[in-house]
Structures are given as structure tokens and as C-alpha cells.
PDB file with one MODEL, atoms N, CA, C and O in Angstrom:
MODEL        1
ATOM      1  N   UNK A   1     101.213 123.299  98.547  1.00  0.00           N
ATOM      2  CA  UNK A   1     102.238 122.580  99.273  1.00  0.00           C
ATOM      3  C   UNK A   1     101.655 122.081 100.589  1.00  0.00           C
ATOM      4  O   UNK A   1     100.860 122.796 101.197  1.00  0.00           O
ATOM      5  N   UNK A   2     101.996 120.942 101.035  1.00  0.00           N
ATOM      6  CA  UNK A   2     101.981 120.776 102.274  1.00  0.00           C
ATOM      7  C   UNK A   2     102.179 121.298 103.517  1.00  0.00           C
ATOM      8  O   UNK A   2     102.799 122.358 103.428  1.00  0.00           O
ATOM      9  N   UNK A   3     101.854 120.936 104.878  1.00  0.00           N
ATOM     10  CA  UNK A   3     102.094 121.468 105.519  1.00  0.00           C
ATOM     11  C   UNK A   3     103.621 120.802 106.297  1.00  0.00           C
ATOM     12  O   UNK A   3     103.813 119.657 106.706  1.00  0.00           O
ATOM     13  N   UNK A   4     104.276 121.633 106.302  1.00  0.00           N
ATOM     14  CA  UNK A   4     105.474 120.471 107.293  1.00  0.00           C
ATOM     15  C   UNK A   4     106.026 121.145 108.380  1.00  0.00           C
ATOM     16  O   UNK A   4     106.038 122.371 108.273  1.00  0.00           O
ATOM     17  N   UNK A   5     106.473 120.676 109.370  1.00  0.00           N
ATOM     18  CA  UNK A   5     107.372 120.913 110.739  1.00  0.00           C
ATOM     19  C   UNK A   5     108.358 121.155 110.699  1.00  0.00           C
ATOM     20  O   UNK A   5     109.133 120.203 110.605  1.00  0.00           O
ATOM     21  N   UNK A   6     109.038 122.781 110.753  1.00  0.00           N
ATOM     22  CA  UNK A   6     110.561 122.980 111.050  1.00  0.00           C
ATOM     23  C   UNK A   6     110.816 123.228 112.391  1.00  0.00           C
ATOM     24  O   UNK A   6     110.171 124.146 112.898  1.00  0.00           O
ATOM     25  N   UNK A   7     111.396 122.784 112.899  1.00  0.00           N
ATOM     26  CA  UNK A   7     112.927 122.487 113.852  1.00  0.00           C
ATOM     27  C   UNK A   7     114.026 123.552 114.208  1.00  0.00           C
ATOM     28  O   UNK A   7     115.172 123.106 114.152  1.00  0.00           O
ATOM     29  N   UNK A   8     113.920 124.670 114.508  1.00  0.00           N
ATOM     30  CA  UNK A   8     115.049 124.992 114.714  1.00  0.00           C
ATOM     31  C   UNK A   8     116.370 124.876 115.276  1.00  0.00           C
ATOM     32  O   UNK A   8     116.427 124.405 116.412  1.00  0.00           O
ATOM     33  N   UNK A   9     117.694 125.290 114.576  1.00  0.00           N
ATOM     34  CA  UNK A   9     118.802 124.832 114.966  1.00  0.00           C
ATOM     35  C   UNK A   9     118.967 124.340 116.223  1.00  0.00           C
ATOM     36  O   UNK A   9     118.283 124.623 117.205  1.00  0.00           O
ATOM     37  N   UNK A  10     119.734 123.723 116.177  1.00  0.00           N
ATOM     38  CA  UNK A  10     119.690 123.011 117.939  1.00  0.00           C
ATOM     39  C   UNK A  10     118.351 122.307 118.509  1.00  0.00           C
ATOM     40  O   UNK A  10     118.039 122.407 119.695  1.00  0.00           O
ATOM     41  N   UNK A  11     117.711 121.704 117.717  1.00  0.00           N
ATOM     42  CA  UNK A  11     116.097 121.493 118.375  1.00  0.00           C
ATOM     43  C   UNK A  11     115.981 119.582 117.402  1.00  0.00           C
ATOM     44  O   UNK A  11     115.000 118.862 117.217  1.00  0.00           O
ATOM     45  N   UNK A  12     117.792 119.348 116.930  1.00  0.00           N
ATOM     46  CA  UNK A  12     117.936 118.059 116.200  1.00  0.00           C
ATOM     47  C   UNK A  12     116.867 116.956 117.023  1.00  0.00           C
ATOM     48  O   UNK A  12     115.920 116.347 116.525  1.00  0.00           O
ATOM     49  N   UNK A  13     117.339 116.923 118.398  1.00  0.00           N
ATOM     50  CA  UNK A  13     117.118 116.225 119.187  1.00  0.00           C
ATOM     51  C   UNK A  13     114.909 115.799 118.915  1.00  0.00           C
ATOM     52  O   UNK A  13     114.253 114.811 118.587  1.00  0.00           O
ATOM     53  N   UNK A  14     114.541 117.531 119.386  1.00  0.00           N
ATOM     54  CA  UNK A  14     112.909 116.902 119.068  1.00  0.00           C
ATOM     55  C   UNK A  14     112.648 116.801 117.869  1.00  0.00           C
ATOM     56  O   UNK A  14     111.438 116.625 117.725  1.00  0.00           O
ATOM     57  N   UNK A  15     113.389 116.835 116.587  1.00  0.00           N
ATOM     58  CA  UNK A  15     112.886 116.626 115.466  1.00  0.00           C
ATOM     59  C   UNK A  15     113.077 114.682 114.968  1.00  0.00           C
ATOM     60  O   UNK A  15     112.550 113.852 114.227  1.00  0.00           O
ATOM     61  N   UNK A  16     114.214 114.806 115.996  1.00  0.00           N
ATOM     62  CA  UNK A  16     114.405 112.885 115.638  1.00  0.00           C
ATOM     63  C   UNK A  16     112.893 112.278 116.461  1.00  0.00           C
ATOM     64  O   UNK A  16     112.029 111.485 116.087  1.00  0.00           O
ATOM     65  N   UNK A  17     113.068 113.043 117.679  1.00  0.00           N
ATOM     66  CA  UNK A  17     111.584 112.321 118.421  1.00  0.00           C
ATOM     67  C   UNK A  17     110.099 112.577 117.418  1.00  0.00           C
ATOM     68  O   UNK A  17     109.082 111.906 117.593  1.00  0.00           O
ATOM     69  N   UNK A  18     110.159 113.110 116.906  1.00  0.00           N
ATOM     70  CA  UNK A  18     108.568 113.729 115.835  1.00  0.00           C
ATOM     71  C   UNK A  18     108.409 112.749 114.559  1.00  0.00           C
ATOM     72  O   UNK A  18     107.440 112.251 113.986  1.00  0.00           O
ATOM     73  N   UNK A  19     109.898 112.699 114.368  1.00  0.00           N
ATOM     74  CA  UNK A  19     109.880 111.618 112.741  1.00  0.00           C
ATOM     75  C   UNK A  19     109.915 110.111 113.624  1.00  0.00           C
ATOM     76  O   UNK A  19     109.451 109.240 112.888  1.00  0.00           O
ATOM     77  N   UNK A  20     110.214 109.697 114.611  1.00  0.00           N
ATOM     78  CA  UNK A  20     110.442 108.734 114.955  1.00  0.00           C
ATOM     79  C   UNK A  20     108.882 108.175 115.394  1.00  0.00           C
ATOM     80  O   UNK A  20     108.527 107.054 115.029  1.00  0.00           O
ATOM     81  N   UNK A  21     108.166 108.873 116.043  1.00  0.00           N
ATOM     82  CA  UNK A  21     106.752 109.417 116.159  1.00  0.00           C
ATOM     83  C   UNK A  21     105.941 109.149 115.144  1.00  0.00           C
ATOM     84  O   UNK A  21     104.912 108.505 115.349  1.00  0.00           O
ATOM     85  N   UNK A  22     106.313 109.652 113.745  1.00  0.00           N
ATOM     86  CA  UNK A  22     105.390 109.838 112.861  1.00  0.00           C
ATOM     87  C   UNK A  22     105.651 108.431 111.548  1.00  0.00           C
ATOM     88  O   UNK A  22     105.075 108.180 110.490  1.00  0.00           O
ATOM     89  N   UNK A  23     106.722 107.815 112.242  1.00  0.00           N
ATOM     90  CA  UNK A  23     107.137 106.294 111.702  1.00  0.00           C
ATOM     91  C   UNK A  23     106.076 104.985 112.375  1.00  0.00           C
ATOM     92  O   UNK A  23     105.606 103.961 111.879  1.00  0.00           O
ATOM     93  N   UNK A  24     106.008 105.512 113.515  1.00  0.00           N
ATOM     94  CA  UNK A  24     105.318 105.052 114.345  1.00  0.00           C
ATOM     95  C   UNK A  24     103.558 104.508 113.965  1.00  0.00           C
ATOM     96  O   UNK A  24     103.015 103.406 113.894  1.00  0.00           O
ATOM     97  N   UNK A  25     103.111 105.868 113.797  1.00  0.00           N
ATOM     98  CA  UNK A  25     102.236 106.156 113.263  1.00  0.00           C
ATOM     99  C   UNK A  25     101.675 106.197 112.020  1.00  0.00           C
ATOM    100  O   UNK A  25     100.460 106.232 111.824  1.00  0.00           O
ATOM    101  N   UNK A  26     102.683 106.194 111.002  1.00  0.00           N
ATOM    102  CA  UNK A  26     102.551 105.866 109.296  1.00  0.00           C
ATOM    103  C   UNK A  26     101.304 105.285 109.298  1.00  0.00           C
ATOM    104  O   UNK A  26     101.134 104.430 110.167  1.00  0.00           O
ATOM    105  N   UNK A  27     100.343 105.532 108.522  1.00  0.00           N
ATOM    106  CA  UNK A  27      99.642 104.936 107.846  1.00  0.00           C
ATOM    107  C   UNK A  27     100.081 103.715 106.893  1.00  0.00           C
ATOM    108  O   UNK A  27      99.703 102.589 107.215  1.00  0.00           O
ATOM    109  N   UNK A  28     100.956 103.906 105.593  1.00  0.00           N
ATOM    110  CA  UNK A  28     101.434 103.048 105.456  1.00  0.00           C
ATOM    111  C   UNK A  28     102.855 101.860 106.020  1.00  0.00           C
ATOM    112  O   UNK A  28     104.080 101.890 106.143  1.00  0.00           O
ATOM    113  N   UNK A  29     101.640 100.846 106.238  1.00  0.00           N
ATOM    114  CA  UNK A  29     102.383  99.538 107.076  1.00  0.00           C
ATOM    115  C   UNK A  29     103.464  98.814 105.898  1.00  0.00           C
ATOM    116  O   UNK A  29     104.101  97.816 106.233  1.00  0.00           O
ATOM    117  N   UNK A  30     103.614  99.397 104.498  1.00  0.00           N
ATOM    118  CA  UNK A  30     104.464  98.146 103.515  1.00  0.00           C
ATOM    119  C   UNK A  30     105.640  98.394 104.298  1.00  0.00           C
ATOM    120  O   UNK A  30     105.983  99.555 104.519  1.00  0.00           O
ATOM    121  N   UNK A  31     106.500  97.106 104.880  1.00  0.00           N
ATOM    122  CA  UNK A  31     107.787  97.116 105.275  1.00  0.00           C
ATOM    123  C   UNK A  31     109.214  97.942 104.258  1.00  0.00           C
ATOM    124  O   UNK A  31     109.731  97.674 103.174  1.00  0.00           O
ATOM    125  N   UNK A  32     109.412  98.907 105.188  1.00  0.00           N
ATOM    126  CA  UNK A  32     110.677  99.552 104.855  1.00  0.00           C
ATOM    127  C   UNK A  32     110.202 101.058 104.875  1.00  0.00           C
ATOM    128  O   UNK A  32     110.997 101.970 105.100  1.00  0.00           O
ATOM    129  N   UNK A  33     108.832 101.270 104.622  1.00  0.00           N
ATOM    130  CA  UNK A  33     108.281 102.610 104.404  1.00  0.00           C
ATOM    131  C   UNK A  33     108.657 103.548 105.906  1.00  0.00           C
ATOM    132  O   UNK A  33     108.611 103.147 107.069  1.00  0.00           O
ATOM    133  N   UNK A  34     109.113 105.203 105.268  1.00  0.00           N
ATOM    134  CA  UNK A  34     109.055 105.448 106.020  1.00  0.00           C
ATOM    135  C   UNK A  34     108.509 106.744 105.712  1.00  0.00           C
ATOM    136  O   UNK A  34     108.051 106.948 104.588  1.00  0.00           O
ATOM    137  N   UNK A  35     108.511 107.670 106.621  1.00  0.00           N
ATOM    138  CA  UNK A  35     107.476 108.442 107.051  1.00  0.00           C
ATOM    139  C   UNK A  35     107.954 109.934 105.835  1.00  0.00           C
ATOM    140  O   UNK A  35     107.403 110.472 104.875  1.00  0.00           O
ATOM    141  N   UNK A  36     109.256 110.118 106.580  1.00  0.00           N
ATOM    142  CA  UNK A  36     110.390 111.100 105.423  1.00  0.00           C
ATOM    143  C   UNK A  36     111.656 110.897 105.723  1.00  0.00           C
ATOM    144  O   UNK A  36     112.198 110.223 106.598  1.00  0.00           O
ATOM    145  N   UNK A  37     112.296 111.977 104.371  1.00  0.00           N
ATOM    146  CA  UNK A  37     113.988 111.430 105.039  1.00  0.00           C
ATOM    147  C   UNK A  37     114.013 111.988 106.158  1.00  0.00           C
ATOM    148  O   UNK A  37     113.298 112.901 106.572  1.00  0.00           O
ATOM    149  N   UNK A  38     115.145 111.243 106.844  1.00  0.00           N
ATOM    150  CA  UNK A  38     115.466 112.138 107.990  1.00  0.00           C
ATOM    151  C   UNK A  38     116.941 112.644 107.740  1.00  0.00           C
ATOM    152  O   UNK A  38     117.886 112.053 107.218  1.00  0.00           O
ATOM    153  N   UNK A  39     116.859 113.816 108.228  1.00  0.00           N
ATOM    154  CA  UNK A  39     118.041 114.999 108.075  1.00  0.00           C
ATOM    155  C   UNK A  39     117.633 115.801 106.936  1.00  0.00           C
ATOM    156  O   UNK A  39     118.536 116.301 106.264  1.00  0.00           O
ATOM    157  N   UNK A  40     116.636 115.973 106.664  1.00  0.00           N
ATOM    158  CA  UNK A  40     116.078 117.453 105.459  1.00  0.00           C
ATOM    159  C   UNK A  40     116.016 117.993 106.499  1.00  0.00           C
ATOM    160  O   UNK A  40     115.424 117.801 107.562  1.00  0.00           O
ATOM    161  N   UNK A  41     117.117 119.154 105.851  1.00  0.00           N
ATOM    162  CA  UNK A  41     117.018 120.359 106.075  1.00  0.00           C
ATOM    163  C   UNK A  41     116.864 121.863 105.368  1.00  0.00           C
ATOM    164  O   UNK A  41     116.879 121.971 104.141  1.00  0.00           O
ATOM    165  N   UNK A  42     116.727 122.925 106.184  1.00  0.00           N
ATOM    166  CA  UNK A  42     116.120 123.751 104.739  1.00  0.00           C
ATOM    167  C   UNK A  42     117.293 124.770 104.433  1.00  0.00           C
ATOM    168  O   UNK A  42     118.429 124.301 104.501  1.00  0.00           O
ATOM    169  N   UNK A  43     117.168 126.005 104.131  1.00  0.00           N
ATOM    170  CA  UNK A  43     118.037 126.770 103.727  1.00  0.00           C
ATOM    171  C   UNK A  43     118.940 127.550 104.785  1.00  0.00           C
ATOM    172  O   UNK A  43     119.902 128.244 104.456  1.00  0.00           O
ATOM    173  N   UNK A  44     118.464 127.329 106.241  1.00  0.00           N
ATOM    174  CA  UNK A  44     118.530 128.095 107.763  1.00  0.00           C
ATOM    175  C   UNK A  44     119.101 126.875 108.149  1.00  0.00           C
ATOM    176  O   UNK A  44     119.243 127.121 109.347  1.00  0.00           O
ATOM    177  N   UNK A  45     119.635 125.466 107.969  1.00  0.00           N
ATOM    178  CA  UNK A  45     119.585 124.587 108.161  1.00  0.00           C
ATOM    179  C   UNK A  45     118.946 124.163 109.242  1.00  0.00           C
ATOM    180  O   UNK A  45     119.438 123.235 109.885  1.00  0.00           O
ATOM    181  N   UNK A  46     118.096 124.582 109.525  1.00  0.00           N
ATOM    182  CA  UNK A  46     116.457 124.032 110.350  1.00  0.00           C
ATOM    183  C   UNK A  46     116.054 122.155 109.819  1.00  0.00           C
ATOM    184  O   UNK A  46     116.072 121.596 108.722  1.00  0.00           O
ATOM    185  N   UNK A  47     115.841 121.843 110.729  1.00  0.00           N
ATOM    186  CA  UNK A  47     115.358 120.484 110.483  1.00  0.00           C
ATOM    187  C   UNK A  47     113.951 120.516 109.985  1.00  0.00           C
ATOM    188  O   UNK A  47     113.097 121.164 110.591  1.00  0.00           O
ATOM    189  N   UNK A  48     113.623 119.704 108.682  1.00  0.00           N
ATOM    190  CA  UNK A  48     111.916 119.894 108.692  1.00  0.00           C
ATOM    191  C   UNK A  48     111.659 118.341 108.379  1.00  0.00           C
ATOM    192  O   UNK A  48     112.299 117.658 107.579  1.00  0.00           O
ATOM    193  N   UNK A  49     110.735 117.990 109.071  1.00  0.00           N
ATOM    194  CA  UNK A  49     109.768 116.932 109.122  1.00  0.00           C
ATOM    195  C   UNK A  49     108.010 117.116 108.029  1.00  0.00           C
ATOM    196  O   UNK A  49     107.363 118.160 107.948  1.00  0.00           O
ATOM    197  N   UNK A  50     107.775 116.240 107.587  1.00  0.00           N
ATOM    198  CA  UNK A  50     106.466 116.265 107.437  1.00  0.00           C
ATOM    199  C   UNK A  50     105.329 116.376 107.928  1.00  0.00           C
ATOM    200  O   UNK A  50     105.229 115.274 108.467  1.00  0.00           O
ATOM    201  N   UNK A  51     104.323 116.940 108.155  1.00  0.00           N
ATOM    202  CA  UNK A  51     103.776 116.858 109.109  1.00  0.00           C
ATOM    203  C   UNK A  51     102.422 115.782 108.685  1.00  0.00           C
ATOM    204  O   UNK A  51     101.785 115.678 107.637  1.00  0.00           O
ATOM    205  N   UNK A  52     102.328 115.122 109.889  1.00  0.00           N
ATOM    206  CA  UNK A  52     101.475 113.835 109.873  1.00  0.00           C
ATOM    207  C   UNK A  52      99.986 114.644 110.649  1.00  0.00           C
ATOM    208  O   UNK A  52      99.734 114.733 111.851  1.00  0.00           O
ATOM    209  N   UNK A  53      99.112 115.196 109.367  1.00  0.00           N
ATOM    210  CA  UNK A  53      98.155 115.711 110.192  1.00  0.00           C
ATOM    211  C   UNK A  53      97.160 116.398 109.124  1.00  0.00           C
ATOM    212  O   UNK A  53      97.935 116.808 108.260  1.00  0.00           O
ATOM    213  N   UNK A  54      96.274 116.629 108.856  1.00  0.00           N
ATOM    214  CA  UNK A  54      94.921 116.642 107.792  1.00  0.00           C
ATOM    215  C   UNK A  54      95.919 118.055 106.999  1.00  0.00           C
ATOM    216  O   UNK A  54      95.899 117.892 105.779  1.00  0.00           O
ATOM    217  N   UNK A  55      96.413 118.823 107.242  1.00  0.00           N
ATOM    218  CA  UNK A  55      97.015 119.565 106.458  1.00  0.00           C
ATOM    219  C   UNK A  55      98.236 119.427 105.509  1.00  0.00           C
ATOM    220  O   UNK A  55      98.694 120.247 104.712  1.00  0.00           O
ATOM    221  N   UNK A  56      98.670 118.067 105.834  1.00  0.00           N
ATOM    222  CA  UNK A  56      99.581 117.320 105.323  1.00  0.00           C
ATOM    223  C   UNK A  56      99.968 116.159 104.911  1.00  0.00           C
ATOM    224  O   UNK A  56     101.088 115.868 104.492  1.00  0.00           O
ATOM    225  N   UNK A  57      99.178 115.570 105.008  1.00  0.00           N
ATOM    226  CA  UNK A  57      98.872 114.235 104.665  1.00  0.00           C
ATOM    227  C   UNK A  57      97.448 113.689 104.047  1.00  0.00           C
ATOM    228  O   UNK A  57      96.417 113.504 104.694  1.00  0.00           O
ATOM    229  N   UNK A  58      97.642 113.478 102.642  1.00  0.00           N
ATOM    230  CA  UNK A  58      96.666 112.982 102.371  1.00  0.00           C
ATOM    231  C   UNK A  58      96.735 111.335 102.103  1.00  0.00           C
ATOM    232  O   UNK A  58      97.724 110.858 101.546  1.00  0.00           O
ATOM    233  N   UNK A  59      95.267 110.232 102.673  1.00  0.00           N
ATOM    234  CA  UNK A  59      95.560 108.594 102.650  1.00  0.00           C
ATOM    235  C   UNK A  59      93.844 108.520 102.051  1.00  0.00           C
ATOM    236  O   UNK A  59      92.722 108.913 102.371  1.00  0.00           O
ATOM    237  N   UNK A  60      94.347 107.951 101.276  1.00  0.00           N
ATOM    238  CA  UNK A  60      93.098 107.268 100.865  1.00  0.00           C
ATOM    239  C   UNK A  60      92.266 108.344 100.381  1.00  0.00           C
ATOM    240  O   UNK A  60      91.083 108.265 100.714  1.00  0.00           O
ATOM    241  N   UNK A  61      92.721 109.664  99.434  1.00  0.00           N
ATOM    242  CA  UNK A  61      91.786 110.252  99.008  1.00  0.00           C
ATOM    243  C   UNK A  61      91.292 111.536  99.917  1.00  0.00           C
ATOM    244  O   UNK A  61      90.811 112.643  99.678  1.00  0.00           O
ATOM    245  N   UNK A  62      91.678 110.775 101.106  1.00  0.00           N
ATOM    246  CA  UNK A  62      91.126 111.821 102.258  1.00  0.00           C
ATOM    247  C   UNK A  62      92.119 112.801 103.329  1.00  0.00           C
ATOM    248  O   UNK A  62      93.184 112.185 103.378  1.00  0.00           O
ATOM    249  N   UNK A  63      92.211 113.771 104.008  1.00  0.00           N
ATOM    250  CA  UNK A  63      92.604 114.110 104.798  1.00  0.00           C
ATOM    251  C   UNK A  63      93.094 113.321 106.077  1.00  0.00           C
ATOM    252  O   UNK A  63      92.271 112.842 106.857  1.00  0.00           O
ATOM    253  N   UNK A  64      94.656 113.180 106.299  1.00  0.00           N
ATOM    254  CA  UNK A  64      94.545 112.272 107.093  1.00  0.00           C
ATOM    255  C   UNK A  64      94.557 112.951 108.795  1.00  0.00           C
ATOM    256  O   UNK A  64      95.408 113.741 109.204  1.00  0.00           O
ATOM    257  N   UNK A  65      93.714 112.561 109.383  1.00  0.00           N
ATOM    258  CA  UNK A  65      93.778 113.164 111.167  1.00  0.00           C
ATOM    259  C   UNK A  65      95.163 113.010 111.667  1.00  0.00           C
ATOM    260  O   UNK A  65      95.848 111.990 111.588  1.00  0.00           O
ATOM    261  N   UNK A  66      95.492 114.144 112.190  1.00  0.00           N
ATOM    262  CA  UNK A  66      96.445 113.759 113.090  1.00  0.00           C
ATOM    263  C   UNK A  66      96.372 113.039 114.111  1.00  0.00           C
ATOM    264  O   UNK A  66      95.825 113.647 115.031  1.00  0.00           O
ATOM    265  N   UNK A  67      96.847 111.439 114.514  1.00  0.00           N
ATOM    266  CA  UNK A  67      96.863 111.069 115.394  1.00  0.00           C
ATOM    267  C   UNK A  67      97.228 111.187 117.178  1.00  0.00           C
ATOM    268  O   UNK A  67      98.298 111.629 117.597  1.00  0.00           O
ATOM    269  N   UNK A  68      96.836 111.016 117.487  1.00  0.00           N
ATOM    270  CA  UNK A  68      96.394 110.744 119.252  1.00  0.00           C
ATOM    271  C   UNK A  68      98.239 111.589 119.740  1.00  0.00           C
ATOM    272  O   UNK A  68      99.240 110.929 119.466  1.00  0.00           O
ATOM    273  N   UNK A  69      98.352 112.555 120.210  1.00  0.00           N
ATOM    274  CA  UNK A  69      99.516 112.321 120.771  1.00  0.00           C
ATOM    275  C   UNK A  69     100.425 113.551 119.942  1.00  0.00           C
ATOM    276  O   UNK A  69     101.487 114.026 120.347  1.00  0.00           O
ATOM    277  N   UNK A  70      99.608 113.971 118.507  1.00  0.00           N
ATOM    278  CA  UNK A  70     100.654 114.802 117.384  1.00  0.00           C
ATOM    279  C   UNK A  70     101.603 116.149 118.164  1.00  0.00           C
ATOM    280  O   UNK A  70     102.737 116.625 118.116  1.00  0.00           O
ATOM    281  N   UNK A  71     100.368 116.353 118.841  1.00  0.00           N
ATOM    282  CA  UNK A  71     101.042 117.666 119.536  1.00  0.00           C
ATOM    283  C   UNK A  71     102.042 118.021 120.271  1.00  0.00           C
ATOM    284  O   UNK A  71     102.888 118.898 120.098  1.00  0.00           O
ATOM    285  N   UNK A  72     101.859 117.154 121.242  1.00  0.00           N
ATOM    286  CA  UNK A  72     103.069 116.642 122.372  1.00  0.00           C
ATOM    287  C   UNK A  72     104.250 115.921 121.528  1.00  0.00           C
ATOM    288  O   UNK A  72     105.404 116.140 121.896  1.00  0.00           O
ATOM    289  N   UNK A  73     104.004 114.988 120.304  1.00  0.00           N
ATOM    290  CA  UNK A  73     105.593 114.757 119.766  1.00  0.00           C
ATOM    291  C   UNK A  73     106.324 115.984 119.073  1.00  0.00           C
ATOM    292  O   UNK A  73     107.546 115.982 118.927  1.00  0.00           O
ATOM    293  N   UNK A  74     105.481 117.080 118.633  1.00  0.00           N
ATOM    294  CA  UNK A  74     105.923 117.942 117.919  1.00  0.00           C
ATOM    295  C   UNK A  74     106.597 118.630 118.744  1.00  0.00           C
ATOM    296  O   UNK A  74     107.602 119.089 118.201  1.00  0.00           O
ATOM    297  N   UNK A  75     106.496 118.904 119.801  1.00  0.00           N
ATOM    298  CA  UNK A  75     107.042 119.709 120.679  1.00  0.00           C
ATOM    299  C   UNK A  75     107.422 121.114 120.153  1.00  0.00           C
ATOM    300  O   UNK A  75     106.567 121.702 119.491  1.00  0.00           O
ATOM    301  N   UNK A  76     108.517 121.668 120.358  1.00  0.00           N
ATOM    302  CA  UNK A  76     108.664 122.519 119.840  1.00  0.00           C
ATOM    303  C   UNK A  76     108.793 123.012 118.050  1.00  0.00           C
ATOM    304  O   UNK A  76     109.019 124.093 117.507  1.00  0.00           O
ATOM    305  N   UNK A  77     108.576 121.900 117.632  1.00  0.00           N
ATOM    306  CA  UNK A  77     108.652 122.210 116.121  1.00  0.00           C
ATOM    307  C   UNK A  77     107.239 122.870 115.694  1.00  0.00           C
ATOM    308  O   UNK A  77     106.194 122.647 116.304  1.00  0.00           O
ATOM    309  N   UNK A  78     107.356 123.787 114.463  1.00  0.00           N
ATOM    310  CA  UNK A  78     106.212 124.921 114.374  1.00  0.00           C
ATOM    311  C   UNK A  78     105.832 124.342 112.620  1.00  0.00           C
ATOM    312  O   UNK A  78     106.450 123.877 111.662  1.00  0.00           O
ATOM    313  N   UNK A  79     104.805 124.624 112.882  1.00  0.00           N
ATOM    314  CA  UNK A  79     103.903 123.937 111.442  1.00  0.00           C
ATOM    315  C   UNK A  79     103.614 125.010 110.443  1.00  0.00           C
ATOM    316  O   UNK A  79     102.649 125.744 110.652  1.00  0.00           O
ATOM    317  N   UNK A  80     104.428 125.191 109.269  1.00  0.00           N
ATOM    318  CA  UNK A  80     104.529 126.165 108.518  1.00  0.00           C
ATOM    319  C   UNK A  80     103.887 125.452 107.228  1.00  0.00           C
ATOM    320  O   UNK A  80     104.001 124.261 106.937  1.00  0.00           O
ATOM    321  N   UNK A  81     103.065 126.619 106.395  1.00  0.00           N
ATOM    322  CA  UNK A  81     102.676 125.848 104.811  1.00  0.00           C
ATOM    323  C   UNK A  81     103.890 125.951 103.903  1.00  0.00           C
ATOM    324  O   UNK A  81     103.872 125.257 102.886  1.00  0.00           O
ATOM    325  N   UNK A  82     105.129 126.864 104.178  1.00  0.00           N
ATOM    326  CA  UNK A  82     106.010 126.957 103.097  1.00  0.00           C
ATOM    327  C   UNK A  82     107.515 126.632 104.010  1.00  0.00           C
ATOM    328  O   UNK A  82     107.566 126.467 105.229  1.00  0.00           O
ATOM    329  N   UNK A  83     108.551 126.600 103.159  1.00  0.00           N
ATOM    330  CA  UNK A  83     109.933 126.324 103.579  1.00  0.00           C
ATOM    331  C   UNK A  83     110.893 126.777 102.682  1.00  0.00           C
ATOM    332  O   UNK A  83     110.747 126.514 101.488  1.00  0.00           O
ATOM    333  N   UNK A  84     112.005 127.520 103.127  1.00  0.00           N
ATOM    334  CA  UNK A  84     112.877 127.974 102.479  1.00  0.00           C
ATOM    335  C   UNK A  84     113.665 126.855 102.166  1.00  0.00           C
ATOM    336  O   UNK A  84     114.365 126.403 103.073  1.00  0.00           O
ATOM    337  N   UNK A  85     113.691 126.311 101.046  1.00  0.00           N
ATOM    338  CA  UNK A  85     114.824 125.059 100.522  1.00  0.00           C
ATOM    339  C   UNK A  85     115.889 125.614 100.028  1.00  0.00           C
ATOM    340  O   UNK A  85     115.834 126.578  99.264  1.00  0.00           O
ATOM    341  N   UNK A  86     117.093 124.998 100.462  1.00  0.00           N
ATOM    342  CA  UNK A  86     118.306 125.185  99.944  1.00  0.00           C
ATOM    343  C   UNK A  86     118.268 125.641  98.009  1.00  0.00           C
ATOM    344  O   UNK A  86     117.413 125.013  97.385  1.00  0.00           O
ATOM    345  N   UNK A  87     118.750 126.203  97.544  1.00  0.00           N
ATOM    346  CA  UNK A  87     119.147 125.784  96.013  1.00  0.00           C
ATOM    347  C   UNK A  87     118.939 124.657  95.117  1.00  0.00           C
ATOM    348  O   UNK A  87     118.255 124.500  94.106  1.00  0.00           O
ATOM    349  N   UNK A  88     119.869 123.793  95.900  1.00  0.00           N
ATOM    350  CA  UNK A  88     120.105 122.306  95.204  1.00  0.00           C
ATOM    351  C   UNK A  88     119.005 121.518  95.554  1.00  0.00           C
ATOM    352  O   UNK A  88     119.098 120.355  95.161  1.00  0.00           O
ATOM    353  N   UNK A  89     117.739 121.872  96.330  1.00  0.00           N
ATOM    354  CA  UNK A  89     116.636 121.176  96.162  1.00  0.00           C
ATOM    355  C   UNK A  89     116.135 121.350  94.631  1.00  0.00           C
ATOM    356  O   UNK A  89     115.113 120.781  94.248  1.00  0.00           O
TER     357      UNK A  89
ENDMDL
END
């Protein structure tokens, strides 16, 4: 599994700034693409994001770097390899 960014409750706010961030940053430029949904949440209803960063993103075959800046948008969101998903995932 990937690596992705959960959010804890009340933390909506830096998880919109991280995906908004990581839209930003997409590798892929095809118009409309976006980065992930936004509002996945997991079983804690924690916000989780994807994380845009060699543990989670693979482009072109390769590991993609986290770009210039990953750390500081993540802010408080914590980079876990697993996630408790709801059921109905």
C-alpha cells in the first residue's frame, strides 16, 4: 500500500491546504486531474490525503520526489503506510 497522510479530527482545515498543495503540484497536467478525492475519510473519521512523495507516488515507472515545500504543506498531518477504512470501502 501506499503511503498516505491522515488528518486528525478537527485538522479539516490543513488537510484542504495539503490536497490543495498536492493539486498544485500533480505531476499529471491532463485538465480536470486531480490529485485525490477530497473528503476521504477513514474509519476515526480522520481526513486522509495521498501522499505526494517517493513513498507514494509512483510517475513514470519511478519513485516520485516529494516536491520543494512537502513538509511545511503537510503540516500537521502524519504519514502512515496503512489506514483504517470504514467498511463500505
Amino acid at each position: 500500500m501506499s503511503t498516505l497522510v491522515i488528518f486528525a479530527v478537527g485538522q479539516e482545515a490543513a488537510a484542504d491546504t495539503y490536497l490543495a498543495w498536492c493539486n498544485a503540484n500533480n505531476p499529471d497536467k491532463t485538465e480536470g486531474a486531480q490529485w485525490y478525492p477530497p473528503d476521504t475519510v477513514d474509519a476515526h473519521g480522520q481526513r486522509v490525503v495521498g501522499y505526494l512523495g517517493p513513498s507514494g507516488f509512483i510517475w513514470n515507472d519511478e519513485p516520485f520526489p516529494e516536491p520543494e515545500g512537502g513538509a511545511e504543506a503537510r503540516g500537521v498531518g502524519v504519514l502512515s503506510p496503512t489506514v483504517d477504512w470504514p467498511n463500505e470501502i
